[in-house]
TIMI-795844 format. One record per residue: residue in three letters; x, y negated, z of N, C-alpha, C, O in turn. Coordinates in steps of 0.1 Angstrom, whole numbers, plus 5000, padded with zeros to 4 digits. Layout:
N
AlaXYZXYZXYZXYZ ...
END
This chain:
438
Unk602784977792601484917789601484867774602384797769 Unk600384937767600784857753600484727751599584677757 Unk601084667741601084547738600384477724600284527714 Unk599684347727598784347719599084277703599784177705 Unk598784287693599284297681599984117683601084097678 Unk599283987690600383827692600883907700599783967700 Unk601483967708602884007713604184097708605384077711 Unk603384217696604284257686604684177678605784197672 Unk603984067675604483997663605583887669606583847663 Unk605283837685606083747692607883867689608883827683 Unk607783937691608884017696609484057683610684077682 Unk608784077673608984117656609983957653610883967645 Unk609783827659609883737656611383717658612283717651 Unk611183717673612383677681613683807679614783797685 Unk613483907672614783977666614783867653615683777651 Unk613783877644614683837636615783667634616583617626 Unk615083647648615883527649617483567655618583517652 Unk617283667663618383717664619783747659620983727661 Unk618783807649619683877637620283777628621383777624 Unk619283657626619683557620620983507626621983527620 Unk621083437639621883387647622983427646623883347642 Unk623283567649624283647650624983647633626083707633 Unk624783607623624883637609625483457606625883407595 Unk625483417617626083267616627583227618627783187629 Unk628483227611630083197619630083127622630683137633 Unk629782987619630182867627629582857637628282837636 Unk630382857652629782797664628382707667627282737672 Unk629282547659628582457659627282517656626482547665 Unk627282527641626082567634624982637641623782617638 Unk625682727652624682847660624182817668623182877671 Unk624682717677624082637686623082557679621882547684 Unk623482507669622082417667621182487659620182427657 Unk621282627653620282667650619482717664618282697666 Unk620182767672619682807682618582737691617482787693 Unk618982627697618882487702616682457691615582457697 Unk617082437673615882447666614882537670613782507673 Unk615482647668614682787672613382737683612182717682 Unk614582737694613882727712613182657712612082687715 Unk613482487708612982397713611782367701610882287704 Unk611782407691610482337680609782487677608682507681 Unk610382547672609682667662608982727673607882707677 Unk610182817680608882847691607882807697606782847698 Unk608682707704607682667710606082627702604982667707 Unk606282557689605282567682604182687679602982677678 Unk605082787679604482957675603382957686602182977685 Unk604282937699603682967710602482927718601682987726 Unk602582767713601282667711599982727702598882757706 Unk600382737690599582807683598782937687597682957683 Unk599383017694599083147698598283107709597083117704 Unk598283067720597482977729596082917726595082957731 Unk596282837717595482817707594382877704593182847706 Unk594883027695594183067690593683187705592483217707 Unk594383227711593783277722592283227728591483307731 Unk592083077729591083067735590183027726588983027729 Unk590682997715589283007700588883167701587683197700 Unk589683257703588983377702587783417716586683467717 Unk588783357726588083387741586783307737585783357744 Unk586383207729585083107730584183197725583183237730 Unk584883237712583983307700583183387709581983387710 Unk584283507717583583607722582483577730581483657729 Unk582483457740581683387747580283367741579283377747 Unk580583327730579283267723578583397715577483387710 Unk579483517714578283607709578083687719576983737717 Unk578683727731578283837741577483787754577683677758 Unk576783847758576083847769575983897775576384007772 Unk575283897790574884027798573283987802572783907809 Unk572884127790570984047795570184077801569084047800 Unk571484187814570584187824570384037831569283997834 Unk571183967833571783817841570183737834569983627837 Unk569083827824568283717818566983747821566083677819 Unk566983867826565883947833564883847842565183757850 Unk563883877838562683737843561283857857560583957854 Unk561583787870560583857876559783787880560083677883 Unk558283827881556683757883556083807896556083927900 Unk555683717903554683817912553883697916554183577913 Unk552783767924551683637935551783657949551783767954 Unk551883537956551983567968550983487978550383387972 Unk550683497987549783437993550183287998551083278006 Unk549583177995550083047998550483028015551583008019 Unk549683048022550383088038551483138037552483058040 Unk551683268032553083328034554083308029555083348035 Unk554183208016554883148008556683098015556383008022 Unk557683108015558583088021559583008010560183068001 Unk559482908013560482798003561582808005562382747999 Unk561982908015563582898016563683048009564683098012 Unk562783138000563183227996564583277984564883217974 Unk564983357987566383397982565983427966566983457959 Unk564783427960564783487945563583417941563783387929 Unk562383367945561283327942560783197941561083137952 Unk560083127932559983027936558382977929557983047920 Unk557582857933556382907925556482817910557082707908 Unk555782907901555882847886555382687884556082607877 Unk554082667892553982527889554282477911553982537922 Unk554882387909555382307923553982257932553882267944 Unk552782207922551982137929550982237938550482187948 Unk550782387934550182477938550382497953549482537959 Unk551782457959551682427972551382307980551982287990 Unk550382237975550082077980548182117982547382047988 Unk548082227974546482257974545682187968546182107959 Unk544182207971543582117962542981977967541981957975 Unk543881877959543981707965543381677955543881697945 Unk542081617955541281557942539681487953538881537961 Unk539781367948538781307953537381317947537481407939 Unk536181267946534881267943534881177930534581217919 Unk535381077935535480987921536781037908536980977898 Unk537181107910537981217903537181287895537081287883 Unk536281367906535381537896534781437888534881457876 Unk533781287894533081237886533381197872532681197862 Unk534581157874535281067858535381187850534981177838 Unk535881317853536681357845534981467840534681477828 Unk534181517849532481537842532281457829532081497818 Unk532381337834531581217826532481247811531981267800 Unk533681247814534681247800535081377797535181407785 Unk535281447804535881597797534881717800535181837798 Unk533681687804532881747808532881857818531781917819 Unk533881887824534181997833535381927841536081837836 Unk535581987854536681937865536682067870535682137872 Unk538682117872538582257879538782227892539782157895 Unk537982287900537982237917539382337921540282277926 Unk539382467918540382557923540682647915539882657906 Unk542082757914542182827910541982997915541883007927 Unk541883087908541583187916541983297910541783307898 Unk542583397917542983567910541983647907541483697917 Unk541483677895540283847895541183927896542183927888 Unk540983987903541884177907540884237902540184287910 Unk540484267886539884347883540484397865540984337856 Unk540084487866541084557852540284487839539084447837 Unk541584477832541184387819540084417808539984337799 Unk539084547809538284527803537284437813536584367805 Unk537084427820535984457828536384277834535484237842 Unk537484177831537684087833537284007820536683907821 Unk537684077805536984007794535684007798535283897800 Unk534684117801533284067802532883987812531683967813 Unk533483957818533183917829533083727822532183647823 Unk534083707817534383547813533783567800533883457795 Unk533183647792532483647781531283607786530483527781 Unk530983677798528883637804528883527812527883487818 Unk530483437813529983327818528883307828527783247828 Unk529483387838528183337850528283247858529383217863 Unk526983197862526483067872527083107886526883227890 Unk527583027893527783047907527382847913527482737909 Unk526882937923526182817937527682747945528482817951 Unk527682647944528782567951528582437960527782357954 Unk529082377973528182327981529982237979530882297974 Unk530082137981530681997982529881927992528781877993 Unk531481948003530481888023532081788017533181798012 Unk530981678023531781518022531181448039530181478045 Unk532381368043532481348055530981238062530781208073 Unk530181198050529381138054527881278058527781398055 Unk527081168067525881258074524881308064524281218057 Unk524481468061523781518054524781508041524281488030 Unk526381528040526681478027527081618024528281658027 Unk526281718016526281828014525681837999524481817998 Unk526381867988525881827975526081957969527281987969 Unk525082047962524982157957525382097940525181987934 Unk526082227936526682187921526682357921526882437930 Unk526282357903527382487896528182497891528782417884 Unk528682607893530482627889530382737880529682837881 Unk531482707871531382857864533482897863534482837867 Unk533382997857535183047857535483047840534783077831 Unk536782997841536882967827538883017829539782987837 Unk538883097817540183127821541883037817542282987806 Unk542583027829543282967835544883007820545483117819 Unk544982897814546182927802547382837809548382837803 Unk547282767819548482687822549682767824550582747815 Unk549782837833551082957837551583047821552683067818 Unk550283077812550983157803551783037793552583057784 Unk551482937797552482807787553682807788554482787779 Unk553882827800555082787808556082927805557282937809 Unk555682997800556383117794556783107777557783127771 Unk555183067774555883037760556982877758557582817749 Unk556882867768557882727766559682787771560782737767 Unk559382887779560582937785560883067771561983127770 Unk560083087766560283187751561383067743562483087739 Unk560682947743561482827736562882787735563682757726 Unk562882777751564482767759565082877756566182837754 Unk565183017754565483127747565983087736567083137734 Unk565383027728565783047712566482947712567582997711 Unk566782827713567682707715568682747723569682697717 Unk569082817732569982897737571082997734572083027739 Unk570083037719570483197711570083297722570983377724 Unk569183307727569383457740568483507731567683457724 Unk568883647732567683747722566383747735566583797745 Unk564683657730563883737738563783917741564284017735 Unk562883887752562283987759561183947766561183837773 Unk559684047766558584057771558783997783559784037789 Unk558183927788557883877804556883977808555783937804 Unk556884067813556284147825555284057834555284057847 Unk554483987829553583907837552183917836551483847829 Unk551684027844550084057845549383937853548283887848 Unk549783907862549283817876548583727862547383717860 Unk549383667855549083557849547683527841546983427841 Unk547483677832546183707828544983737837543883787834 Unk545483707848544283747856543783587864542683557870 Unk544783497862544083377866543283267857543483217846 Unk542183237870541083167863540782997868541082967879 Unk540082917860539582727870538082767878536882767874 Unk538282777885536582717891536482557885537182467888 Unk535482557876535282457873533882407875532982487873 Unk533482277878531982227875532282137865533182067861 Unk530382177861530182057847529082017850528282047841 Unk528481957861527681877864527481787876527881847886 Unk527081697879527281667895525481637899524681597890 Unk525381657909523781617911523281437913523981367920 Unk522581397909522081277910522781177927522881257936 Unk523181087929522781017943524680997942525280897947 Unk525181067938526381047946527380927937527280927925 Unk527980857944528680757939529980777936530280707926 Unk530880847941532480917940532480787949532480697941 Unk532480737960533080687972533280827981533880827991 Unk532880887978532281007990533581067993534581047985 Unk533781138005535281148011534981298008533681308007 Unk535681418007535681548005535681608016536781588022 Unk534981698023535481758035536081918032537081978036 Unk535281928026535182098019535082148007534882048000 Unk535082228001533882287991533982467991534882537987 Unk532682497995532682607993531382727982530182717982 Unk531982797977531982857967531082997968531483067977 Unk530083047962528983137966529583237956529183207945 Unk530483357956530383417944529783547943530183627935 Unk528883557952528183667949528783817949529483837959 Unk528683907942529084067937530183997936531084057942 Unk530683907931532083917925533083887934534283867931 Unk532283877951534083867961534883927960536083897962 Unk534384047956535184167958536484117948537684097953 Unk536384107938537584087930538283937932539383937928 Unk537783807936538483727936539283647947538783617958 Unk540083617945541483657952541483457957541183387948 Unk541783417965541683247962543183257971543783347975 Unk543583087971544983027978545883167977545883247986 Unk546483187964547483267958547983157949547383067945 Unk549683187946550283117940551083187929551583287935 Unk551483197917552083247912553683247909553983147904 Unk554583327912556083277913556783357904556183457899 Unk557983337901558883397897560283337897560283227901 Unk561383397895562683437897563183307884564083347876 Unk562583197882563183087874562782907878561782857874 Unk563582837884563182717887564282587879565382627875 Unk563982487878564082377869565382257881565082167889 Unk566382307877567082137881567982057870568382097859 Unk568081947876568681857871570281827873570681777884 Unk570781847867572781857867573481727859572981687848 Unk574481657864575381617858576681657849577581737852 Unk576681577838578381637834578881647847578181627858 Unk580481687845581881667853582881577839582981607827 Unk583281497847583981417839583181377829581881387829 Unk583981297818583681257807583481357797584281457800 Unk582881387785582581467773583881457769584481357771 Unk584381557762586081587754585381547740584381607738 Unk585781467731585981497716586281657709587281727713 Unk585581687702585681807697586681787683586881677679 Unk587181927677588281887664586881867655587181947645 Unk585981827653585181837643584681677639583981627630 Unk585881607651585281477652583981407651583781307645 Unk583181497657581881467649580881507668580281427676 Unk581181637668580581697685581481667699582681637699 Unk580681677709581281677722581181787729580581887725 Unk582081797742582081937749581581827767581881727773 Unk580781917767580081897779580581967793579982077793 Unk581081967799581282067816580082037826579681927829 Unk579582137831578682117844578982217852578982327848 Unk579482187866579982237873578282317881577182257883 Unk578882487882577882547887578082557902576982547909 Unk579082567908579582557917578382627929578182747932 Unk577682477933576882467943575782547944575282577954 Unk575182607924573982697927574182837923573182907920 Unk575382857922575783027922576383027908576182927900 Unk577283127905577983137892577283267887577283287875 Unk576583367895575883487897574583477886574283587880 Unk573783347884572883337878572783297859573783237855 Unk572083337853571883267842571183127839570083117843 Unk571783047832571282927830570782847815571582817807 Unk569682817813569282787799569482647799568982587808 Unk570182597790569882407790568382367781567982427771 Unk567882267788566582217787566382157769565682187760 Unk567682017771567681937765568182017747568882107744 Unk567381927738567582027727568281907714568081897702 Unk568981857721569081667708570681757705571581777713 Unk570581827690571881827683572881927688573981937684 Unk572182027704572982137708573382207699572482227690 Unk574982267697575582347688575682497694575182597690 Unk576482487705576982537711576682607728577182507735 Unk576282697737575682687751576382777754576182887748 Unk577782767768578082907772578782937786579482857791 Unk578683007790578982997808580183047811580083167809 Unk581783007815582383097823582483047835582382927838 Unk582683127842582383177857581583017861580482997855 Unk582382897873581282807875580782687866579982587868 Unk581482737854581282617845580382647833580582737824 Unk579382557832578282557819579082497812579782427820 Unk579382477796579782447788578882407770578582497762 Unk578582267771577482237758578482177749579282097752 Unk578482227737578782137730577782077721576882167718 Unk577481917715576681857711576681767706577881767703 Unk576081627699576481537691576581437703577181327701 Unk576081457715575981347725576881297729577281377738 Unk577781197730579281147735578981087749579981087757 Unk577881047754577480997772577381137775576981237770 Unk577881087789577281157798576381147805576081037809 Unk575681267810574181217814573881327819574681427819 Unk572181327826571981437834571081547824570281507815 Unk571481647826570781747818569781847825570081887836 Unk568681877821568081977822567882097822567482147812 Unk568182197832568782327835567882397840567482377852 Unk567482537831566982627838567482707840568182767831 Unk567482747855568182887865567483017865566283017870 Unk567983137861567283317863568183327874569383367873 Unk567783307881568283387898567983517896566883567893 Unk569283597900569483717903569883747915570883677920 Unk569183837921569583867936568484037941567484087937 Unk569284067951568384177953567884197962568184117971 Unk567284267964565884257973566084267984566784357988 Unk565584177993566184218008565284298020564184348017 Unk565684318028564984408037564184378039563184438036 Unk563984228049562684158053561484098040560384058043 Unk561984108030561084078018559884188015560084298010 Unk558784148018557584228021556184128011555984008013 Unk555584208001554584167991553784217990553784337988 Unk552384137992550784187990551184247978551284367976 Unk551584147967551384227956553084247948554084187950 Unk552584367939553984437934555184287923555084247912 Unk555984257932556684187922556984267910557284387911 Unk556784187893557084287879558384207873558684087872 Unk558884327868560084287862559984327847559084407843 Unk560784277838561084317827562684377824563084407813 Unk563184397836563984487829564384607829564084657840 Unk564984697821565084847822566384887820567284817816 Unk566485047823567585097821567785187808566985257801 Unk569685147805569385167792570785257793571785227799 Unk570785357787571985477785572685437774572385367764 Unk573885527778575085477773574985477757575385377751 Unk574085627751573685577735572485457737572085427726 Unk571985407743570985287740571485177736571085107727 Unk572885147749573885037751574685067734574684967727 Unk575185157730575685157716575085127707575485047699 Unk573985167707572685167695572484997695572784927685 Unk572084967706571884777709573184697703572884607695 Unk574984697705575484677703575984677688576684587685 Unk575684777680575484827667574284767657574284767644 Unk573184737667571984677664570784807656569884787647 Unk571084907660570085037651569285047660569385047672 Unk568385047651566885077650566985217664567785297667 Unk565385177670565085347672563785337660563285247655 Unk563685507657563485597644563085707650562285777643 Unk563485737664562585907662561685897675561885797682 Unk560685977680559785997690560786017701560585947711 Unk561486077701562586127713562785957718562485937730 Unk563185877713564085757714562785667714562585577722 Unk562285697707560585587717560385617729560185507736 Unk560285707736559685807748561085717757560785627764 Unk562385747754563285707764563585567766564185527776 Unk563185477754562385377752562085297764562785237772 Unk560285337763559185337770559485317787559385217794 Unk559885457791560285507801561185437808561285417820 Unk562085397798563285297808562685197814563385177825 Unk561985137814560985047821560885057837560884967845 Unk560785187841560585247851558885217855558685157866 Unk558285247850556685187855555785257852554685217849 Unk556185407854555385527860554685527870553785607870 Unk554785467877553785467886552285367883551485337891 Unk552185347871551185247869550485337857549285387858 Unk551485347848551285397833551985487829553185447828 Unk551885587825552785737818552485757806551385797802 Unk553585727797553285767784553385867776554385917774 Unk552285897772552086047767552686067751553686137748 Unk551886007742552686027730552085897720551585807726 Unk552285897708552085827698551385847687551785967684 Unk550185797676550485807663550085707652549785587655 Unk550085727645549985647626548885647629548385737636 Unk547885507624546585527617546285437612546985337615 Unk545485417603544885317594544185207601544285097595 Unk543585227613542785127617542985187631543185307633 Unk542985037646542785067658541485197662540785247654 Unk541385237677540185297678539185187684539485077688 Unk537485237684536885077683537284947694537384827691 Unk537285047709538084957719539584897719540584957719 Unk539484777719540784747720540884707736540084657743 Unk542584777739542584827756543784737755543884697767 Unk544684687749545784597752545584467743544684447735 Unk546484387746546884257741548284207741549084247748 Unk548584097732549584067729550383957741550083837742 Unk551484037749551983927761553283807752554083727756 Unk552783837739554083737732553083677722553283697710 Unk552083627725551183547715551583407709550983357699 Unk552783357717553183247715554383207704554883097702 Unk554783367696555683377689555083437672555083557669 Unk554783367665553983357654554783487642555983487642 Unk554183547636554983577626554483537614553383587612 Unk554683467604554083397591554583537580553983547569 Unk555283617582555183697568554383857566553983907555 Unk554183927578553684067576552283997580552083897587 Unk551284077570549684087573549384197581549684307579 Unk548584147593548384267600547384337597546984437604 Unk546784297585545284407582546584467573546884567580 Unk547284467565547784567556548684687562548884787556 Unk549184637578549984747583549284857590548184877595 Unk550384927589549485087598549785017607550284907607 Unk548785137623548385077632549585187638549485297633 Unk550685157648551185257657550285257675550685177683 Unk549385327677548685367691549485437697549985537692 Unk549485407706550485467722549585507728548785437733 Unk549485627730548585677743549185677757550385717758 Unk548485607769549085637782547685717792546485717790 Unk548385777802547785787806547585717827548685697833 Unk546485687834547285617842547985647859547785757865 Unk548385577862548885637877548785587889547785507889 Unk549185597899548885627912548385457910547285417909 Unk549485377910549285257916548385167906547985197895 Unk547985017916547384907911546584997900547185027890 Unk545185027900544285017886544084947880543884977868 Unk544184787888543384677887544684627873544484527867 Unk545384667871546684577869547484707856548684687851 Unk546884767854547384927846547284867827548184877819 Unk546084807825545984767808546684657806547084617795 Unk546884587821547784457814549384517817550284487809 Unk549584587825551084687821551284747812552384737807 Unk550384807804550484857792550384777784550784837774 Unk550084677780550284537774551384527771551884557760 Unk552084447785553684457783554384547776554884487767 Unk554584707777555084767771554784787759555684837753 Unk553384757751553184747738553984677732554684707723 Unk553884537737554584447735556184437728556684397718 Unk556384487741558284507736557884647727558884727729 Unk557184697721557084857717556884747699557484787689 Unk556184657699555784577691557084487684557184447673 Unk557984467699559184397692560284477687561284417685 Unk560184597685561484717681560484777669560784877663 Unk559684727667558784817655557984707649556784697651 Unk558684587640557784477638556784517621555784457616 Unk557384617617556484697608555484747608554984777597 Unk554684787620553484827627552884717632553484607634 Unk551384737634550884697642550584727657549384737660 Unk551484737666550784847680549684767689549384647689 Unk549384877694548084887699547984977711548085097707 Unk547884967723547785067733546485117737545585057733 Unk546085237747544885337749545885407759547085447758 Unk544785397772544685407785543585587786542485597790 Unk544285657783543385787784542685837796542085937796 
END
């Protein structure tokens, strides 16, 4: 087995001590050089070597990763069917399974003051042109609020106003990313652009907000067809709270601490982002132990977000298609990433694209240069929360992606192709991209 350059040099060592020893006549003398050797020098060497073994083992820690372990999955599922003991999913906001708890004197304050109260949330399943006009014409819908008193049936209008809470919670998880050091990646989250508030902004004359809630239901006309109600939005990332293990170590910097959190109990299999951001230097996992280093010398509970990884199980069955963001990547892609090169040619966009696996939605046909978009714009930006202050986007060429579409989900095809602009957007930040649904 060969030996690694601190082991040639251990062995380069210990001849020449050898040689030394042996080059000694006096007894006495050789014993106690001997005796020096064993007990201080080496042993020192050997400390040192140790040493530097696990400064090297950190380093590597702190620059490598595995980003599949960071892969983020989205889907909706029906609140009935919802199962809290699920093995990968869990819902983005917690309160979405408690329903809608809001009293009369509630809608009323928050009319009076914010001029709108959202009664419920709701999915349009309808393709993203045809969802912008829809919240651009702002239409009226008839809504009846039955309260437990007699005759207490109070007509109100509602209108749909679209739902930014869920896409926050991404750009906040883009956040935990970069405090982290994890290189982002696109979140694959269509569901999310498709939810909207039923809100009213008016209440009718007589009512007092004593009134008890029994019901409320909702007239939406032509537009059943597309709206989806009591759906929840989930994904494959939930929020706990952890303790150190032990007390914090002093670092040689005399200045930082080293933090341990034992993973133990919630898998060593998962990736984990720390919340808290006061003076983090350092963030890195081996096997059940998270490891912070930071200016904090208490210990305390920390804020931890979990990417559960796990695979799909048999009995796991979904109205709708759980989406992922991650792809497969060949052995020159894995080099090229590791090296950090650019892709540069059409061939290496295409296999790109494709690694995605999401042919069945969207097929990408080809590419080109132009001066300006064509008049429809068919995609949007799923990384809007990450600013760039130095390229002008009126000055850059436009790169357009043509796709064309496929078998599955229609409803759900421009906001897939979104995504992949997206990351098509983050490997080409010299362009402007733009996608077209042929």
């Amino acid at each position: 087995m060969e030996q690694s350059g601190q082991e040639k040099c251990m062995e380069t060592m210990k001849e020449m001590i050898q040689k030394e020893i042996q080059s000694i006549s006096s007894l006495e003398e050789r014993v106690a050089f001997k005796e020096l050797m064993e007990g201080v020098f080496l042993s020192l060497y050997e400390t040192n070597l140790k040493m530097y073994e696990e400064l090297e083992r950190r380093v590597k820690e702190d620059l490598d990763y595995d980003k599949n372990r960071y892969y983020i999955k989205t889907g909706m599922i029906e609140k009935e069917f919802f199962d809290v003991t699920h093995h990968l999913l869990f819902p983005m906001e917690e309160s979405d399974l408690d329903g809608n708890l809001y009293s009369m004197k509630e809608i009323q304050q928050a009319v009076a003051e914010e001029g709108a109260f959202p009664l419920m949330k709701v999915m349009l399943c309808c393709d993203f042109l045809e969802l912008r006009r829809l919240l651009e014409a702002q239409p009226v819908f008839e809504g009846v609020i039955e309260t437990q008193e007699p005759d207490g049936e109070w007509k109100v209008e509602v209108h749909l106003r679209e739902n930014r809470e869920y896409l926050e919670k991404i750009a906040y998880l883009y956040l935990l990313f970069t405090r982290n050091g994890i290189p982002w990646q696109t979140v694959n989250a269509p569901y999310l652009y498709k939810m909207a508030d039923v809100i009213v902004t008016g209440l009718p004359e007589g009512i007092t907000g004593e009134e008890k809630i029994k019901q409320v239901m909702i007239q939406f006309g032509e537009y059943s067809r597309i709206i989806r109600k009591d759906v929840i939005p989930v994904w494959n990332v939930r929020r706990l709270e952890l303790e150190s293990v032990g007390f914090p170590t002093p670092c040689e910097d005399h200045r930082n601490f080293e933090h341990q959190i034992s993973l133990r109990q919630h898998g060593a299999d998962h990736a984990y982002l720390v919340e808290d951001d006061r003076n983090i230097q350092t963030i890195s996992q081996n096997g059940e132990k998270l490891r912070i280093v930071c200016e904090t010398g208490e210990a305390k509970k920390w804020g931890i977000y979990q990417i559960r990884s796990s695979e799909e199980q048999k009995i796991d069955r979904y109205t709708f298609p759980v989406m992922e963001n991650g792809r497969e990547e060949s052995f020159a892609e894995k080099y090229q990433r590791k090296w950090n090169q650019q892709i540069r040619t059409r061939t290496e966009l295409t296999r790109f694209i494709k690694g995605f696996g999401l042919e069945d939605y969207v097929s990408y046909q080809h590419c080109q240069i132009e001066d300006r978009f064509p008049d429809r714009q068919e995609t949007y930006s799923m990384n809007f929360f990450v600013q760039d202050e130095i390229r002008d986007k009126e000055a850059q060429k436009k790169l357009v992606l043509y796709f064309r579409p496929g078998q599955k989900e229609d409803w759900l095809q421009r906001d897939i192709l979104s995504f992949l602009v997206s990351e098509v957007q983050r490997v080409y930040p010299e362009y402007d991209c733009g996608g077209i649904l042929l």
